[in-house]
C-alpha positions, 0 to 999 in steps of 0.5 A: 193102218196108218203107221203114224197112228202107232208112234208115241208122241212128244209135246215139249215147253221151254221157258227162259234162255237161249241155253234152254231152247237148243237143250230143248232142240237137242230132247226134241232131237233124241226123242226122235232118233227113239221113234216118237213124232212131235205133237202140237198140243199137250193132250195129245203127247205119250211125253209131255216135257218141261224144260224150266227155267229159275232165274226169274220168278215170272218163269217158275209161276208160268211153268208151274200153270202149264204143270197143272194141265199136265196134271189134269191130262194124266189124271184122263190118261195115266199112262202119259209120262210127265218129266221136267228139266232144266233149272228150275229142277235141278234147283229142287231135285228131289223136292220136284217129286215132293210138290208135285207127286205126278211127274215121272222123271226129273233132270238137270241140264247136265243130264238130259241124255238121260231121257232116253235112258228113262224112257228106254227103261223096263220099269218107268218109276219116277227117277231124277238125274241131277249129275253134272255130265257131258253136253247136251250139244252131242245129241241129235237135234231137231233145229226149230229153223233150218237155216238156224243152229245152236252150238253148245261150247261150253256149260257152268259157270265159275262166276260167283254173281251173288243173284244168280243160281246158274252155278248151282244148277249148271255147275262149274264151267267146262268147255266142250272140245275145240274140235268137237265144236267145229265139227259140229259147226261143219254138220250144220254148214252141210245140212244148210245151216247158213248162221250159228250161235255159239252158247256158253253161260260165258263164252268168252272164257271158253277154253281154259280149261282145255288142256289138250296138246295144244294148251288151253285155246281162246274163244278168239280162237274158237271164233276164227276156226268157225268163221272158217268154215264152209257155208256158215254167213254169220256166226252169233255168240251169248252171253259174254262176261264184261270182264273176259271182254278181250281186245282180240274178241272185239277184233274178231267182229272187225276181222271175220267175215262172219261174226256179226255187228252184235255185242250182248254185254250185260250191265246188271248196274251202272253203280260201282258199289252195286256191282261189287254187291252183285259180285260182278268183278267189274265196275263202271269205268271197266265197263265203259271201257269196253264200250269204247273198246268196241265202238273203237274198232267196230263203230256200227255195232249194236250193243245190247245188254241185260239190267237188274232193277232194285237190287238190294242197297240200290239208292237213287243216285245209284239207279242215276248211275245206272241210267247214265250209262244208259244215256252214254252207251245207247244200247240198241236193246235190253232186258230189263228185269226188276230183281227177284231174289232166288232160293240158294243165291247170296242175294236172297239172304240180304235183309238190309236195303230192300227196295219197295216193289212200288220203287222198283217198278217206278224205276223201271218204267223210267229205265225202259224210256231211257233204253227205248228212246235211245234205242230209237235214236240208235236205229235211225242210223239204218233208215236209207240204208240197204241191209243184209237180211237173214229171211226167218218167215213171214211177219207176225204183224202181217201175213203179206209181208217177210220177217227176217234179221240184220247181222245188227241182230235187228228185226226186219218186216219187208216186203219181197219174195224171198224164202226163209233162209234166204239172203236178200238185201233190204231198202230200210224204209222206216225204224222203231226202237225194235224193229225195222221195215223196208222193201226187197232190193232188187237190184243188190244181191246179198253178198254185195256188201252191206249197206 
């Protein structure tokens, strides 16, 4: 008898951030290490796992259509297990077993060790876990890409944004041990992880709140010791905060081999006023200084950020604002998000100054012609040039050709005979607001220099 036939299985759908993908990474990694096999499709799993998201309501509506064929796969078969995690339930916790009576475990992101827990269990009756308690990162993991890894460096958030649930469903900030991480980073490098992202909800505010005997350290810190290690080409980070945005972090990028030539630095609004609204503890003058920060020190990075469209008391000169931060900066990318208010946030009490959907989706579409035009423009700079590329796979669009990223964070279709996790260099041919295309240099080998 085939062995393989007898393991329980596991089908897992993640919706939202980064953060939510290696969680998702780590309850792959732990079902493992407990004898369970992954599945392709829901119908075929003993498991069937949700890792949810509560930001936007496009990610709550998504999640709940996949739940309903979960529902009807365990009405066949009743012995499949169904368990949610994430955001969205630990912004519900008990209200989960309410709405939806089938699902047999519920977990923030703070427990997702208890999975195990649950299904190692003697009785599996309905159970949610919703402490805030150690870290995800200390699991096993089952890495969607080899040569990629995810690095937990911290979780929560101590920000009060007046839209954003992250505090109420992740907790209060906590960084994970300097040397835990840098272990961490070292396993990777020796089982051929060639580029890692460091995750926090705010990674550069990582580490004060580490009291060991050396006193509190600092995410420069923490970047240096990691580009120190052995094997690891390019280190990433998300998400930062404009206010933590320190001179010795953007140095890091000019000083270390590793850091990559890319900033996320979310905006949210180019409007004084809104930002205070939004309790982003910035303004726009603070922002734009950071900007210049950056382009000071490391002229060719790529900047992207996130925006919030329509935010409650947003008028048009406001937007305007919003917009000419756009035009000055020239991101090289963003996510732009038309504002949704979310159960439990201040923002989601405001009465006064709603903006109407047909607004808001009217400057939306002018916001994303801004961001894609200058984006386009931005990207020219790398036409002729030959790049360094992170191979990932083979083209989504095109089955003949590679698909891999710049330490710009920008996608590269190319055609070449490279594997993933391979280096190359690539002559850039051609460049849209999202992508660029090239050819497999044969005459620079990665590691040379980059163009």
């Amino acid at each position: 008898m085939d062995l393989s036939l007898m393991q329980k299985r596991y089908h897992v759908t993640t919706f939202g951030c980064q953060m939510n993908e290696h969680d998702s990474e780590r309850m792959k990694g732990m079902l493992e290490s407990l004898d369970y096999r992954a599945a392709e499709e829901q119908a075929d799993a003993d498991v069937i796992l949700f890792n949810t998201c509560s930001i936007r309501e496009t990610a709550d509506s998504r999640f709940v259509a996949h739940l309903g064929h979960a529902k009807r796969v365990k009405k066949e078969r009743p012995e499949t297990i169904i368990g949610v995690g994430g955001c969205w339930a630990q912004s519900l916790k008990d209200e989960v077993f309410q709405q939806f009576p089938f699902v047999d475990v519920a977990f923030g992101p703070g427990q997702v060790h208890k999975l195990a827990e649950f299904l190692t269990s003697d009785s599996l009756t309905a159970q949610g876990y919703f402490e805030f308690e150690g870290f995800a990162g200390d699991l096993p993991d089952k890495r969607t890409r080899e040569h990629q890894g995810w690095v937990q460096i911290s979780v929560g958030c101590n920000c009060n944004c007046s839209y954003c649930i992250v505090p109420q469903t992740r907790g209060r900030e906590s960084s994970r041990p300097f040397d835990g991480v840098v272990r961490e980073v070292e396993r990777l490098a020796g089982e051929g992880v060639r580029e890692v992202t460091l995750l926090g909800q705010n990674v550069n505010a990582y580490g004060r709140d580490l009291r060991d005997a050396g006193g509190p350290r600092t995410f420069a810190e923490l970047l240096a010791a990691v580009d120190g290690v052995e094997g690891i080409e390019r280190v990433r980070y998300t998400s930062p905060h404009p206010k933590d945005m320190k001179e010795d972090v953007i140095l890091a990028h000019a000083q270390l081999a590793s850091v990559c030539e890319h900033i996320h630095l979310p905006l949210q609004s180019g409007s004084t006023p809104i930002l205070k609204a939004m309790r982003r503890t910035y303004n726009r003058e603070r922002y734009l200084d950071r900007v210049a920060l950056i382009r000071e020190h490391v002229p060719d990075c790529a900047i992207t950020t996130d925006i919030i469209v329509g935010f409650p008391g947003e008028t048009e000169e406001d937007f305007q604002l919003t917009l000419d931060v756009c035009e000055q900066v020239g991101y090289d990318g963003a996510f732009t998000f038309v504002f949704s208010p979310r159960r439990g946030t201040e923002a989601a009490l405001i009465t006064e100054g709603l903006v109407p959907h047909e607004v808001k989706v009217e400057r939306m579409e002018r916001l994303v012609e801004v961001v894609q035009r200058r984006a386009h423009e931005r990207a020219q700079r790398f036409v002729g040039r030959t790049m360094e590329v992170l191979v990932e796979g083979t083209s989504r669009t095109d089955p003949s050709r590679l698909r891999g990223r710049t330490r710009h964070n920008k996608a590269v279709n190319f055609t070449g005979l490279a594997q993933p996790g391979e280096l190359v260099m690539v002559e850039i041919e051609r460049a849209t607001s999202q992508t660029l295309a090239g050819a497999e240099s044969l005459l620079a080998r990665a590691g040379a220099g980059v163009g």
